[in-house]
PyMOL Python script that loads the backbone (N, CA, C, O; Angstrom):
from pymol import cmd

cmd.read_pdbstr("""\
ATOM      1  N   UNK A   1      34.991   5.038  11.350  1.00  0.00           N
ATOM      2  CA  UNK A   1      33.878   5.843  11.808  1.00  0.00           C
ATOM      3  C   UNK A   1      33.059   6.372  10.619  1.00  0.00           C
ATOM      4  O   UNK A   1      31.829   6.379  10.670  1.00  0.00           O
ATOM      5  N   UNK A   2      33.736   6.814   9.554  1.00  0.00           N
ATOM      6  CA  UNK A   2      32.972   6.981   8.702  1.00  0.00           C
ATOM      7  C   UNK A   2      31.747   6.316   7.862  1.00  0.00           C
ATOM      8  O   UNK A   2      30.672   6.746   7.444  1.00  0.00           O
ATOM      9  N   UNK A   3      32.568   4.785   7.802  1.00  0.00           N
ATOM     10  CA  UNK A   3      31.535   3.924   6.875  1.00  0.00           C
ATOM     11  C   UNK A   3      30.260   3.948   8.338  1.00  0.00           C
ATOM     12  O   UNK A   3      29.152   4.432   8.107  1.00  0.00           O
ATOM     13  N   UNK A   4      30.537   3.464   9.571  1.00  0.00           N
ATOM     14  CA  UNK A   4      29.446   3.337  10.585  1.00  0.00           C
ATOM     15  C   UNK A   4      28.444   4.951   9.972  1.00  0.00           C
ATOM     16  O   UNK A   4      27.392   4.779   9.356  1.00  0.00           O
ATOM     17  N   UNK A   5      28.847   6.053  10.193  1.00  0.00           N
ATOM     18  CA  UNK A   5      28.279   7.264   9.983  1.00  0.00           C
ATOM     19  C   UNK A   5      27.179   7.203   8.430  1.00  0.00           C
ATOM     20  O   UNK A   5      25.980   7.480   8.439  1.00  0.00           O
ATOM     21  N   UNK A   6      27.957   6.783   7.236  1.00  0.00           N
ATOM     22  CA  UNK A   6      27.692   6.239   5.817  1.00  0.00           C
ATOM     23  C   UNK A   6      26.427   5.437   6.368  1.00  0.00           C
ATOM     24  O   UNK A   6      25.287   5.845   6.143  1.00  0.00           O
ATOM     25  N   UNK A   7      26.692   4.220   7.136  1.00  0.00           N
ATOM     26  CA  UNK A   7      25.611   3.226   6.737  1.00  0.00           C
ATOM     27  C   UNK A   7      24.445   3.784   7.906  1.00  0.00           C
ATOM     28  O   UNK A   7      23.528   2.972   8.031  1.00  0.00           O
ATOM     29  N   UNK A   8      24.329   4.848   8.663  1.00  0.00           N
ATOM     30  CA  UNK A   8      23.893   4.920   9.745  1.00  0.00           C
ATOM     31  C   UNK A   8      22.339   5.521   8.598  1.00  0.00           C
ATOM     32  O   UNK A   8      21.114   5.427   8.667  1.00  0.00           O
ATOM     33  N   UNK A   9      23.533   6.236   7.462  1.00  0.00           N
ATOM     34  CA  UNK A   9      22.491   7.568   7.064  1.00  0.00           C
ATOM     35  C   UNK A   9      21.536   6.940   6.207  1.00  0.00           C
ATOM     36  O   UNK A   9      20.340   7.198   6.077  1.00  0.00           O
ATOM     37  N   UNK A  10      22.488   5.772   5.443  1.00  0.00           N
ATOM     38  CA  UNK A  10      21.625   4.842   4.771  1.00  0.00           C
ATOM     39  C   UNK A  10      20.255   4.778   5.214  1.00  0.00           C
ATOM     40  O   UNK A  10      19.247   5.421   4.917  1.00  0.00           O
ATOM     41  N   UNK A  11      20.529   3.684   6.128  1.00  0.00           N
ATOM     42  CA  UNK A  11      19.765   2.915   7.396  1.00  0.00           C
ATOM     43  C   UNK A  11      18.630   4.019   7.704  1.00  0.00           C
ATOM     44  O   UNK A  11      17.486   3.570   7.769  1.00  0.00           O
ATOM     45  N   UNK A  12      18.817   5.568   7.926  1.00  0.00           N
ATOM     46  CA  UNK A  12      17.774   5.935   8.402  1.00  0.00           C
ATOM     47  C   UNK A  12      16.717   6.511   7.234  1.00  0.00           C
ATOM     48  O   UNK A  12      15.495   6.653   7.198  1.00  0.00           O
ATOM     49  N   UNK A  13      18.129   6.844   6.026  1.00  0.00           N
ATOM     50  CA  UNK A  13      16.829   7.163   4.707  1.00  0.00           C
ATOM     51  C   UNK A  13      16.111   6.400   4.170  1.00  0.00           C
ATOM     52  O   UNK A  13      15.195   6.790   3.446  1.00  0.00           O
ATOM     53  N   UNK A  14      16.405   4.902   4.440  1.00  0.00           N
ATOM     54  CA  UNK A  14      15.795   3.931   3.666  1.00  0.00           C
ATOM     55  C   UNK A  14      14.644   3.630   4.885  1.00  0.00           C
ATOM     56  O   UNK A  14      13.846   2.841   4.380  1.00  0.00           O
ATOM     57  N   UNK A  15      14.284   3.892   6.095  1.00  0.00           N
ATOM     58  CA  UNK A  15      13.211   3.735   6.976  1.00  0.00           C
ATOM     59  C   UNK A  15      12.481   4.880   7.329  1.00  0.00           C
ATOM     60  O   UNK A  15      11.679   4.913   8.262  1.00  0.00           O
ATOM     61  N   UNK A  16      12.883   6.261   6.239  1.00  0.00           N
ATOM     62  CA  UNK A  16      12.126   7.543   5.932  1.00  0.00           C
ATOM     63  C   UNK A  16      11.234   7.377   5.668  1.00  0.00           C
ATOM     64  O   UNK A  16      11.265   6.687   4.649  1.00  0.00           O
ATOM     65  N   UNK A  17       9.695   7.715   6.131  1.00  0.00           N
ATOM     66  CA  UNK A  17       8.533   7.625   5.486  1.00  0.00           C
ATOM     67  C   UNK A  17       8.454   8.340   4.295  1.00  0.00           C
ATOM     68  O   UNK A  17       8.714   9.543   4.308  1.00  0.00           O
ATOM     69  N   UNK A  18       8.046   7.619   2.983  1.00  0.00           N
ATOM     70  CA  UNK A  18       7.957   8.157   1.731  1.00  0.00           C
ATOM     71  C   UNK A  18       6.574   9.534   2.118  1.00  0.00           C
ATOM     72  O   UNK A  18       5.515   9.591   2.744  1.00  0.00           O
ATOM     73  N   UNK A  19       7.487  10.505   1.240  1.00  0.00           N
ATOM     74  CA  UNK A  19       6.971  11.944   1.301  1.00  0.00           C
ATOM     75  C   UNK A  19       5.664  11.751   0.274  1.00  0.00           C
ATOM     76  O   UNK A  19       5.801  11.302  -0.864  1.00  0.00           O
ATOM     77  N   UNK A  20       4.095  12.242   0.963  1.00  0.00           N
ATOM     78  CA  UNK A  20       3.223  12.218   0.299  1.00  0.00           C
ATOM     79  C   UNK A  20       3.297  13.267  -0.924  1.00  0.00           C
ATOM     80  O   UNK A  20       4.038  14.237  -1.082  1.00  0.00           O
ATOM     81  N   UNK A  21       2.343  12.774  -1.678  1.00  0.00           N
ATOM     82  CA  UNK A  21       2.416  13.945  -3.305  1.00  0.00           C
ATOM     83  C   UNK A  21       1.084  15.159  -2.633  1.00  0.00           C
ATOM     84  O   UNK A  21       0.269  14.995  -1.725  1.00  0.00           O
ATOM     85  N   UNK A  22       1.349  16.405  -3.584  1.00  0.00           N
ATOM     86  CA  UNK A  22       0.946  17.185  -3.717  1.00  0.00           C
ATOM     87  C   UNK A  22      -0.736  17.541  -3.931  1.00  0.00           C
ATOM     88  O   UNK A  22      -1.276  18.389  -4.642  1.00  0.00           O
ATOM     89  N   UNK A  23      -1.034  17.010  -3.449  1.00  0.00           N
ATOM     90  CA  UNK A  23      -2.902  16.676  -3.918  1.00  0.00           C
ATOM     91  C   UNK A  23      -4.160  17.732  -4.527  1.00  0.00           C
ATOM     92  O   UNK A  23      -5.266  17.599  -5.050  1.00  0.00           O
ATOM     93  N   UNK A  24      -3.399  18.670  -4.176  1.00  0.00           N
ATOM     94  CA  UNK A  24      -3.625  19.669  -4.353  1.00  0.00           C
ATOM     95  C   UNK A  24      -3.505  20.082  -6.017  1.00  0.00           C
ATOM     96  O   UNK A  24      -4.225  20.484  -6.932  1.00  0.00           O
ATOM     97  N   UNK A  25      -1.959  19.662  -5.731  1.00  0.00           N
ATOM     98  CA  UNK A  25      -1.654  20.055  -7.952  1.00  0.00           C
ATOM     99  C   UNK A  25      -2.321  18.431  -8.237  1.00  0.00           C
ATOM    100  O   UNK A  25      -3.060  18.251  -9.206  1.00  0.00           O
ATOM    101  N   UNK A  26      -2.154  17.893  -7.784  1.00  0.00           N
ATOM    102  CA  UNK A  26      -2.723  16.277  -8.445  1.00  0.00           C
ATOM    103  C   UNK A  26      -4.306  16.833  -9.272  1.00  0.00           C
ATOM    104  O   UNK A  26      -4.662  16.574 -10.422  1.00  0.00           O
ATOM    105  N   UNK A  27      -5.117  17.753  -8.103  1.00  0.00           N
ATOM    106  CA  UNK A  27      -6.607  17.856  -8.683  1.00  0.00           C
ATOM    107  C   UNK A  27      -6.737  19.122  -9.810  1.00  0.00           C
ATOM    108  O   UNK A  27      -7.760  19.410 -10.431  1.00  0.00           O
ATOM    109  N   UNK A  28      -5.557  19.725  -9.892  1.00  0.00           N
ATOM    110  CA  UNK A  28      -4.924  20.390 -11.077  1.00  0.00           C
ATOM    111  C   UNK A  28      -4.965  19.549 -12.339  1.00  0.00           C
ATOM    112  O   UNK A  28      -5.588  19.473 -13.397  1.00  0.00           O
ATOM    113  N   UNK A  29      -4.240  19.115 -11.854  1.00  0.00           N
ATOM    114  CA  UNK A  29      -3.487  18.049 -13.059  1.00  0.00           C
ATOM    115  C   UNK A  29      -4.774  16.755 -13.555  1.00  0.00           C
ATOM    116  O   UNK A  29      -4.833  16.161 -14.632  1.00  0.00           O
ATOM    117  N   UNK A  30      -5.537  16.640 -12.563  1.00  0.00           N
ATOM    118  CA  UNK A  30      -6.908  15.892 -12.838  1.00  0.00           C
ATOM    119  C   UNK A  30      -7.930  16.683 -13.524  1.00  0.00           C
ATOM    120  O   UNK A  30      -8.724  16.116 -14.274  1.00  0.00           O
ATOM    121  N   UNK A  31      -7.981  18.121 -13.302  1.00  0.00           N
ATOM    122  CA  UNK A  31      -9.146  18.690 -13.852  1.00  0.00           C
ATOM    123  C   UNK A  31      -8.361  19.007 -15.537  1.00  0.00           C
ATOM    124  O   UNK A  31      -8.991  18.883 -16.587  1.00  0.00           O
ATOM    125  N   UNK A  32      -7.373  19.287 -15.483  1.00  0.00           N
ATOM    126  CA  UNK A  32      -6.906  19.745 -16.684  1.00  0.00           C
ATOM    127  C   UNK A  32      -6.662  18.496 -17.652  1.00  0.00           C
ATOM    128  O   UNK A  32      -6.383  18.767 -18.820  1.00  0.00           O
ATOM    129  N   UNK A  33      -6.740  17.166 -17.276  1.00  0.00           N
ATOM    130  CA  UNK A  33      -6.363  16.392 -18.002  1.00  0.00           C
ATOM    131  C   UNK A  33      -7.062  15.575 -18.117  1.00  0.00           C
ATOM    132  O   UNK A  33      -7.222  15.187 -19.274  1.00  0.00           O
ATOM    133  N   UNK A  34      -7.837  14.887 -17.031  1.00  0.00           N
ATOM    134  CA  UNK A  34      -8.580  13.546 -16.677  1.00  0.00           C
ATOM    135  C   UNK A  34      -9.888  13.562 -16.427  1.00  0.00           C
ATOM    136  O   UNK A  34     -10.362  12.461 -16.146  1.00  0.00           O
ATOM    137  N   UNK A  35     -10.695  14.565 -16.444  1.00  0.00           N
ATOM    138  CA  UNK A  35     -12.009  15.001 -16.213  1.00  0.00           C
ATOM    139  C   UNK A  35     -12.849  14.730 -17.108  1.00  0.00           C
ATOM    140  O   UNK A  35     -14.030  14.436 -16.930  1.00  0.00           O
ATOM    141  N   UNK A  36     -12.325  14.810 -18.028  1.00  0.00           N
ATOM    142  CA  UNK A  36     -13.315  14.833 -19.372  1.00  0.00           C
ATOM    143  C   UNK A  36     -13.633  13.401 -19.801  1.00  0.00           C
ATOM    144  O   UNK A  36     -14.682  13.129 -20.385  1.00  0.00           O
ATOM    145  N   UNK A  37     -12.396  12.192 -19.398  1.00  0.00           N
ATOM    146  CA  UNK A  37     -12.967  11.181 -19.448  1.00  0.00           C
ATOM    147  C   UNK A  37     -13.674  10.271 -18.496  1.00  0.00           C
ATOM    148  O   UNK A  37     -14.724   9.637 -18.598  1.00  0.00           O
ATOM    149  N   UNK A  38     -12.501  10.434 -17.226  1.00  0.00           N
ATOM    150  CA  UNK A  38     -12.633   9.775 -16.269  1.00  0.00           C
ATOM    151  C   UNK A  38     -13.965  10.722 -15.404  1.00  0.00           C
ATOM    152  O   UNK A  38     -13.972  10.183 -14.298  1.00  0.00           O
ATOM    153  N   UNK A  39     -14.781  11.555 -15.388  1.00  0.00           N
ATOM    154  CA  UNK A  39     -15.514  12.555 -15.104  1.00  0.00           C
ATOM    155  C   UNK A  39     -15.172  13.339 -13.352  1.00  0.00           C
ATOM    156  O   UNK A  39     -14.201  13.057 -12.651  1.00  0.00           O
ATOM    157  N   UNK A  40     -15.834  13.937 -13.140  1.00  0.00           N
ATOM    158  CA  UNK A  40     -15.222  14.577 -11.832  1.00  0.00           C
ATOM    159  C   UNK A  40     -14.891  14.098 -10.564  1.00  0.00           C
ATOM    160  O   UNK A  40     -14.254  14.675  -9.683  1.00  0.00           O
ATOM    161  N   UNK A  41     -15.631  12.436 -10.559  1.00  0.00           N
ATOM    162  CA  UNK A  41     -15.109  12.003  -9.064  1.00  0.00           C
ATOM    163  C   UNK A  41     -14.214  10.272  -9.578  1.00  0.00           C
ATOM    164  O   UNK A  41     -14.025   9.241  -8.933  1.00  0.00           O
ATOM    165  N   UNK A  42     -13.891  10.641 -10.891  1.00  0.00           N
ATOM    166  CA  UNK A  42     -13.036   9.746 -11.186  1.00  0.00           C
ATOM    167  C   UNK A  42     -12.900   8.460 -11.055  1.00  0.00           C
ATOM    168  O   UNK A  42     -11.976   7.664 -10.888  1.00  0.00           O
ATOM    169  N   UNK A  43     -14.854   8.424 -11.252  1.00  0.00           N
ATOM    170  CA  UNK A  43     -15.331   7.157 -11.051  1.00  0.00           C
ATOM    171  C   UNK A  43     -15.428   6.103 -12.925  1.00  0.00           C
ATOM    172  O   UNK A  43     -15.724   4.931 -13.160  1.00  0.00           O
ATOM    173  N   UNK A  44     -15.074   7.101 -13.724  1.00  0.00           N
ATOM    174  CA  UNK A  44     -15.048   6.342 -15.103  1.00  0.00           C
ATOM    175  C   UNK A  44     -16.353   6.341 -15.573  1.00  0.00           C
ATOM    176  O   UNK A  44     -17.294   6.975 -15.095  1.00  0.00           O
ATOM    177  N   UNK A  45     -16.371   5.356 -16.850  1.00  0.00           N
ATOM    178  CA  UNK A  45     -17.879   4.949 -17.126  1.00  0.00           C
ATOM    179  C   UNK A  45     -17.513   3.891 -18.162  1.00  0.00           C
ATOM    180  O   UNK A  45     -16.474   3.239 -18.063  1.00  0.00           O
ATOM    181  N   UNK A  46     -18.711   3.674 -19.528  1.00  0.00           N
ATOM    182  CA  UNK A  46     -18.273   2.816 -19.739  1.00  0.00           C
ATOM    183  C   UNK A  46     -17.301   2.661 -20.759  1.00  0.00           C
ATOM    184  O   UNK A  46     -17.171   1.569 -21.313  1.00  0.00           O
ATOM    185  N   UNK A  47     -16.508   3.777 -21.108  1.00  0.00           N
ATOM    186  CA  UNK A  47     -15.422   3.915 -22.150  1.00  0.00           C
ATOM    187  C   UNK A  47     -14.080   3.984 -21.239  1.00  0.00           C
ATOM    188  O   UNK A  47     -13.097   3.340 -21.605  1.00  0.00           O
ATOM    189  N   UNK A  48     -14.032   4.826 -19.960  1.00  0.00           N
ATOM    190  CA  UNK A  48     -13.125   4.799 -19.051  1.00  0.00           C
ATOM    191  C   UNK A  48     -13.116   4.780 -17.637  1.00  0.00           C
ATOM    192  O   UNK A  48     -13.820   5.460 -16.890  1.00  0.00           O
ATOM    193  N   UNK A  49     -11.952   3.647 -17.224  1.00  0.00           N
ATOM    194  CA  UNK A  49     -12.511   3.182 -16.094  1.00  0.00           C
ATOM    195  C   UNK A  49     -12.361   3.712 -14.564  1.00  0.00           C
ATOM    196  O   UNK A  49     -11.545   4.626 -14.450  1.00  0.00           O
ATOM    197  N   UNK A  50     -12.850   3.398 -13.659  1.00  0.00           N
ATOM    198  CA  UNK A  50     -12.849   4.090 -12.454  1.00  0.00           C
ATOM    199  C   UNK A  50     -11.240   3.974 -11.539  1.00  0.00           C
ATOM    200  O   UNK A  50     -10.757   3.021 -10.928  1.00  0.00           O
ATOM    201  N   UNK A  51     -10.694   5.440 -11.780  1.00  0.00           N
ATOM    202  CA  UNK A  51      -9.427   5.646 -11.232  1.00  0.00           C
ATOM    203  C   UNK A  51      -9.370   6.237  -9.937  1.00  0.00           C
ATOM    204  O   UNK A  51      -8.519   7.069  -9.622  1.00  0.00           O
ATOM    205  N   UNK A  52     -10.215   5.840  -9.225  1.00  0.00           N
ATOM    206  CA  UNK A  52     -10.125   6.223  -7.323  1.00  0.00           C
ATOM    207  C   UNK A  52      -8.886   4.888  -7.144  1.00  0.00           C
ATOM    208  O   UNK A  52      -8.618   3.720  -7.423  1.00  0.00           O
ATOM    209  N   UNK A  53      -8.363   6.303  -6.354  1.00  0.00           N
ATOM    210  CA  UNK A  53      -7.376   5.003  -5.297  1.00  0.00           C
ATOM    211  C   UNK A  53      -6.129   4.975  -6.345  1.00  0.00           C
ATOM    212  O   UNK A  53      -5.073   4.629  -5.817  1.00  0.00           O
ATOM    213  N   UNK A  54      -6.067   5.248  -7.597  1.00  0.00           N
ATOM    214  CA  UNK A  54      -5.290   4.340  -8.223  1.00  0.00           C
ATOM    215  C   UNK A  54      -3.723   4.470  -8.061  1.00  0.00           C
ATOM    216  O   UNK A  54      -3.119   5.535  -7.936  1.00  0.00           O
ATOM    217  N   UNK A  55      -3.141   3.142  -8.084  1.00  0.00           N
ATOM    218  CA  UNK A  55      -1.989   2.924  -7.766  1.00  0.00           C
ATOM    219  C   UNK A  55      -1.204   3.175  -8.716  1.00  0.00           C
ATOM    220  O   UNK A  55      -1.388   3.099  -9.931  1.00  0.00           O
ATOM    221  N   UNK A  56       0.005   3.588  -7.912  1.00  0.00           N
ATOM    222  CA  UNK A  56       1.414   4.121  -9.000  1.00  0.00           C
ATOM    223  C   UNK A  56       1.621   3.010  -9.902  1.00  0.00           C
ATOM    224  O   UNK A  56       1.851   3.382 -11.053  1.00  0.00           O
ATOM    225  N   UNK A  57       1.611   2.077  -9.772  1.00  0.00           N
ATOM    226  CA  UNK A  57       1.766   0.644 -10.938  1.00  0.00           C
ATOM    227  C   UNK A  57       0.692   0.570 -11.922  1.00  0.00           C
ATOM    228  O   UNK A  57       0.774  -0.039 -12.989  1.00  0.00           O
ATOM    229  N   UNK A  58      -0.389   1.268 -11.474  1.00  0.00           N
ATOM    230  CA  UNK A  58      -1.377   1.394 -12.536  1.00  0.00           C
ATOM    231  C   UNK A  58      -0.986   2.748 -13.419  1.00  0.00           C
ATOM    232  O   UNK A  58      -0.849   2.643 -14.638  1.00  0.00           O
ATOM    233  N   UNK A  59      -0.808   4.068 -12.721  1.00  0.00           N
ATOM    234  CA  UNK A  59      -0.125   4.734 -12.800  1.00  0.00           C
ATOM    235  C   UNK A  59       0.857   5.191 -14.173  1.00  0.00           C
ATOM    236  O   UNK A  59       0.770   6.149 -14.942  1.00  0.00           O
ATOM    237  N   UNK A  60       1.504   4.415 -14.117  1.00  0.00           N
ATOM    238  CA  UNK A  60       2.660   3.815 -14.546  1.00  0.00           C
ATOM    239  C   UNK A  60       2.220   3.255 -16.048  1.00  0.00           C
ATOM    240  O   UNK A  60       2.634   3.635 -17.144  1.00  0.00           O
ATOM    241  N   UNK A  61       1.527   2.524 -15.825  1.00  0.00           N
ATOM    242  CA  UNK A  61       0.853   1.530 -17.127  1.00  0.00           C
ATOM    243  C   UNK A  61      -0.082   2.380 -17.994  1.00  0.00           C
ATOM    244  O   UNK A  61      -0.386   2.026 -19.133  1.00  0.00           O
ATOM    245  N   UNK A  62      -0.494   3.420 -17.475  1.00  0.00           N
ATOM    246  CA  UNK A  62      -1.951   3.900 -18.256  1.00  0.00           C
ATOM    247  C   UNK A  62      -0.840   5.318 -18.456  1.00  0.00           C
ATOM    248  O   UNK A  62      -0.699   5.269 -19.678  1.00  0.00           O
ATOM    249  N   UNK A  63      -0.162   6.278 -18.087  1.00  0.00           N
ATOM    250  CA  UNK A  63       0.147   7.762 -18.882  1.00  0.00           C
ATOM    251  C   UNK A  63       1.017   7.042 -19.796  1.00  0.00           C
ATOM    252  O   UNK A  63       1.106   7.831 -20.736  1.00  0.00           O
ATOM    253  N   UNK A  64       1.722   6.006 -20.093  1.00  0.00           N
ATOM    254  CA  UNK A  64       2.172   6.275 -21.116  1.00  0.00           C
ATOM    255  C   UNK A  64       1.529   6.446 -22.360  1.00  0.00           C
ATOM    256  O   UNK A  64       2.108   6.993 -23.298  1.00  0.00           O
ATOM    257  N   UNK A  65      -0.001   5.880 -22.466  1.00  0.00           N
ATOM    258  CA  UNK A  65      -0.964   5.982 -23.732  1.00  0.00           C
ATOM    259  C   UNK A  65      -1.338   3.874 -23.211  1.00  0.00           C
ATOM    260  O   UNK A  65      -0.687   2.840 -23.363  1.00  0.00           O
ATOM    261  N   UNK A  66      -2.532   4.169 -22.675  1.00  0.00           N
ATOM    262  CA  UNK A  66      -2.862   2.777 -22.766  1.00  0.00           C
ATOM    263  C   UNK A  66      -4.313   2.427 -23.589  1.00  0.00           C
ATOM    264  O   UNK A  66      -5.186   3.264 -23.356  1.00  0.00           O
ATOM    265  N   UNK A  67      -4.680   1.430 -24.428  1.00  0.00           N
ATOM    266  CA  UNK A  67      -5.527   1.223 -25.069  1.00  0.00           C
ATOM    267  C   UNK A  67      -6.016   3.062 -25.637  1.00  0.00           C
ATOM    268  O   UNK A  67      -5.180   3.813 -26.141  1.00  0.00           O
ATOM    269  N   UNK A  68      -7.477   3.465 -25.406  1.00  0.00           N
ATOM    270  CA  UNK A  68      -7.491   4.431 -25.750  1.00  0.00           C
ATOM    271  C   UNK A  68      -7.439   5.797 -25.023  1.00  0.00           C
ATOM    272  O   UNK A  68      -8.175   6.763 -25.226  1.00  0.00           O
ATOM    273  N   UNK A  69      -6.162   5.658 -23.909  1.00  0.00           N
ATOM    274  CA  UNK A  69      -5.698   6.740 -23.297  1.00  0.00           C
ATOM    275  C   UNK A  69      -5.164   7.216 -24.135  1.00  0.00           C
ATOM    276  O   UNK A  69      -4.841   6.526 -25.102  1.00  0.00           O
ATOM    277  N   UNK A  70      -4.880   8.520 -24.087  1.00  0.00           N
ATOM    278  CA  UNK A  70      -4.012   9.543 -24.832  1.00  0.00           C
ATOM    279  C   UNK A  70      -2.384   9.453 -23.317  1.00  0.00           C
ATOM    280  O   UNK A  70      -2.182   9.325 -22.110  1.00  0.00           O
ATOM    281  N   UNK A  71      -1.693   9.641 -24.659  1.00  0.00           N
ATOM    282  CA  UNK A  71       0.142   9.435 -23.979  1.00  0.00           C
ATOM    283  C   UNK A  71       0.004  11.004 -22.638  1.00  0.00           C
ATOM    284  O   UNK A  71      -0.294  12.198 -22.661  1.00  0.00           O
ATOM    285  N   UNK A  72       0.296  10.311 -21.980  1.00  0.00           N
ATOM    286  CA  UNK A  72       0.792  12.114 -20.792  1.00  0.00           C
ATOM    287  C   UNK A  72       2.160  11.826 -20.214  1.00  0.00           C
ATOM    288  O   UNK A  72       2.400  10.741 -19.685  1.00  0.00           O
ATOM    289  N   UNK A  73       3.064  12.797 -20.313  1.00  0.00           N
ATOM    290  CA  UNK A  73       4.305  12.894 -20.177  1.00  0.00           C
ATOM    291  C   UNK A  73       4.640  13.970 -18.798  1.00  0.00           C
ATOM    292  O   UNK A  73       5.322  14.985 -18.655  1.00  0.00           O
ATOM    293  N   UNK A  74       3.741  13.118 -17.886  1.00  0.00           N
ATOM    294  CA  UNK A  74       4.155  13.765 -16.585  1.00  0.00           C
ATOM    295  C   UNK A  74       5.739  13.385 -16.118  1.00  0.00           C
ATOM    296  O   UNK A  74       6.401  12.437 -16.541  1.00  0.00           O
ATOM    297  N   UNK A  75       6.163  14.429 -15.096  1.00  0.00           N
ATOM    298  CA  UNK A  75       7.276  14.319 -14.123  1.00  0.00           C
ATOM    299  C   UNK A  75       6.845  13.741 -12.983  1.00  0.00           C
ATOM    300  O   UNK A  75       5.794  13.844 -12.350  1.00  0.00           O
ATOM    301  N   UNK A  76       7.952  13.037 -12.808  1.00  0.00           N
ATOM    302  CA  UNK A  76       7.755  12.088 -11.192  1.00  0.00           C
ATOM    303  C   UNK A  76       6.514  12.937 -10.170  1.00  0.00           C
ATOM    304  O   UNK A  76       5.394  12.514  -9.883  1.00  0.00           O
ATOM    305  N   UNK A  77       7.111  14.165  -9.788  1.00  0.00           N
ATOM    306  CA  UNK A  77       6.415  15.160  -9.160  1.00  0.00           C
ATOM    307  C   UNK A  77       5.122  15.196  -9.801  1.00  0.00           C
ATOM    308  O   UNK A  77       4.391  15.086  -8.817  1.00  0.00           O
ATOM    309  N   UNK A  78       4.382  15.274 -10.768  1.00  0.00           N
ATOM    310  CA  UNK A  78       2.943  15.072 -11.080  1.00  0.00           C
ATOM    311  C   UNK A  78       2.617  13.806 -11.248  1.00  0.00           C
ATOM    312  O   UNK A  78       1.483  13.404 -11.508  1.00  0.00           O
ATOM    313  N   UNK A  79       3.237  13.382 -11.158  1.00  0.00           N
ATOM    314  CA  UNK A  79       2.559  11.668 -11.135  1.00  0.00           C
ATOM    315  C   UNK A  79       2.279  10.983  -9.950  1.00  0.00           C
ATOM    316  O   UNK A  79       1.409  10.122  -9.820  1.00  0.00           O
ATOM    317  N   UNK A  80       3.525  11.647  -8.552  1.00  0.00           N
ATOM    318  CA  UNK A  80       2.908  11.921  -7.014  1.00  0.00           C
ATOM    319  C   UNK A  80       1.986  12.378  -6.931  1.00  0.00           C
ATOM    320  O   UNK A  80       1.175  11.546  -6.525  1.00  0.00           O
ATOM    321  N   UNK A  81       1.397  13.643  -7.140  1.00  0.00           N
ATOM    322  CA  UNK A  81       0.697  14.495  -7.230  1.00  0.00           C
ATOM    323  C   UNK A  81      -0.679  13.924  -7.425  1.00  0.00           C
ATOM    324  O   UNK A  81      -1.470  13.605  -6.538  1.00  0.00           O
ATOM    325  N   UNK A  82      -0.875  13.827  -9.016  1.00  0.00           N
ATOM    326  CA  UNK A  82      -2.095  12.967  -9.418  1.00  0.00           C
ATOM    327  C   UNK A  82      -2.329  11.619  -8.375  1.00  0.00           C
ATOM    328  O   UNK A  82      -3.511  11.298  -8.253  1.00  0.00           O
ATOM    329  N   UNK A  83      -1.538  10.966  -7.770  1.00  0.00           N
ATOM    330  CA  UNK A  83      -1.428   9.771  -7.213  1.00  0.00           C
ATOM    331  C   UNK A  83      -2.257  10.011  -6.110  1.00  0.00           C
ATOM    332  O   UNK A  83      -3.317   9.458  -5.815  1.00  0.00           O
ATOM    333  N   UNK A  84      -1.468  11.162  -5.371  1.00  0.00           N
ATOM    334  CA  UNK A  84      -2.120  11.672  -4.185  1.00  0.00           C
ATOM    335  C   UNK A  84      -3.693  12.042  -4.177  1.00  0.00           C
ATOM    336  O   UNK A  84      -4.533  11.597  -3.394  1.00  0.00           O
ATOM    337  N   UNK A  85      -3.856  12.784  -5.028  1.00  0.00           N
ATOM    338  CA  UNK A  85      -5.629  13.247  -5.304  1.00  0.00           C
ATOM    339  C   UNK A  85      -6.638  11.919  -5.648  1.00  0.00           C
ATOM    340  O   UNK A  85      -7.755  11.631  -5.217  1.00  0.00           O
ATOM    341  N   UNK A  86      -5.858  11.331  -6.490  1.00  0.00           N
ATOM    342  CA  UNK A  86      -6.881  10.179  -6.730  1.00  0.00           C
ATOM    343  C   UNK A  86      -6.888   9.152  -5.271  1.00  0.00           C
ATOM    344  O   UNK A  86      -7.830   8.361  -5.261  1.00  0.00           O
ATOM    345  N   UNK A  87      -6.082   9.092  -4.226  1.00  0.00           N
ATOM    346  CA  UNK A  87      -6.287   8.297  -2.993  1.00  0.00           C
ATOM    347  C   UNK A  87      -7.479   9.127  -2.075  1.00  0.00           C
ATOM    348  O   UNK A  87      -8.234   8.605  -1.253  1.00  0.00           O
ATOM    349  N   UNK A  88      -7.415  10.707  -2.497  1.00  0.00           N
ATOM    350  CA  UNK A  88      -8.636  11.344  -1.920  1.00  0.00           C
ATOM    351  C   UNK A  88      -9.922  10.959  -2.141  1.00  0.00           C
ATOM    352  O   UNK A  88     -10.813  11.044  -1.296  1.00  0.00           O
ATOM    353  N   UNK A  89     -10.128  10.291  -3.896  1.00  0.00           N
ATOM    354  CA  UNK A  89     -11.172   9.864  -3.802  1.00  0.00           C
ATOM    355  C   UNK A  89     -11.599   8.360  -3.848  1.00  0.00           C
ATOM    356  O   UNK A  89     -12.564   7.746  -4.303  1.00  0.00           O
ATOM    357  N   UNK A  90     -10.521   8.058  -3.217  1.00  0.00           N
ATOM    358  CA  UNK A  90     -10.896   6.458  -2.832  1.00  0.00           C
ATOM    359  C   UNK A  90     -12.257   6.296  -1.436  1.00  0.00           C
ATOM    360  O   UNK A  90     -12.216   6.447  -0.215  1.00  0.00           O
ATOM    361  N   UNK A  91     -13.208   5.970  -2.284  1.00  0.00           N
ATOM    362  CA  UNK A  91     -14.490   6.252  -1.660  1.00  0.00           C
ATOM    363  C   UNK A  91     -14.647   5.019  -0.986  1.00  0.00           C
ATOM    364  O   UNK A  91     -15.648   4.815  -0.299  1.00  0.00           O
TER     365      UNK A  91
END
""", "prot")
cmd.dss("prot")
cmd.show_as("cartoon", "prot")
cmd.util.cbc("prot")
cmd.orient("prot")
């Protein structure tokens, strides 16, 4: 009974809808960090590029320091966060 109980819990966390990020601190974490290049609707220009929408795999690739990004050493939790705000302005 147990393993049935074990795999039941599995089974239902792994068909948990992933918990949205914080969008709120995301436009925190956008004004304090990403504004100045990416400008306020995080459409880019022609030094940096337009981050609406952008995906955690992009995400991922650009805070560590990409070309001439500067390195950001967010926590999982701000990197939801930021994730979340920038799908707000997927125009």
């Amino acid at each position: 009974m147990l393993r049935l109980t074990t795999a039941l819990a599995l089974l239902l966390t792994a068909a948990s809808p992933a918990q949205p990020g914080d969008a709120t601190l995301g436009q925190a974490l956008f004004v304090r960090n990403c504004i100045d290049c990416h400008g306020p609707t995080a459409e880019g220009d022609d030094t940096a590029p337009d981050i609406r929408g952008a995906s955690r795999v992009m995400l991922d690739r650009a805070l560590p320091g990409l070309d001439q990004m500067p390195e950001f050493d967010f926590s999982e939790h701000e990197i939801e966060a930021l994730r979340a705000y920038l799908a707000t302005l997927d125009g």
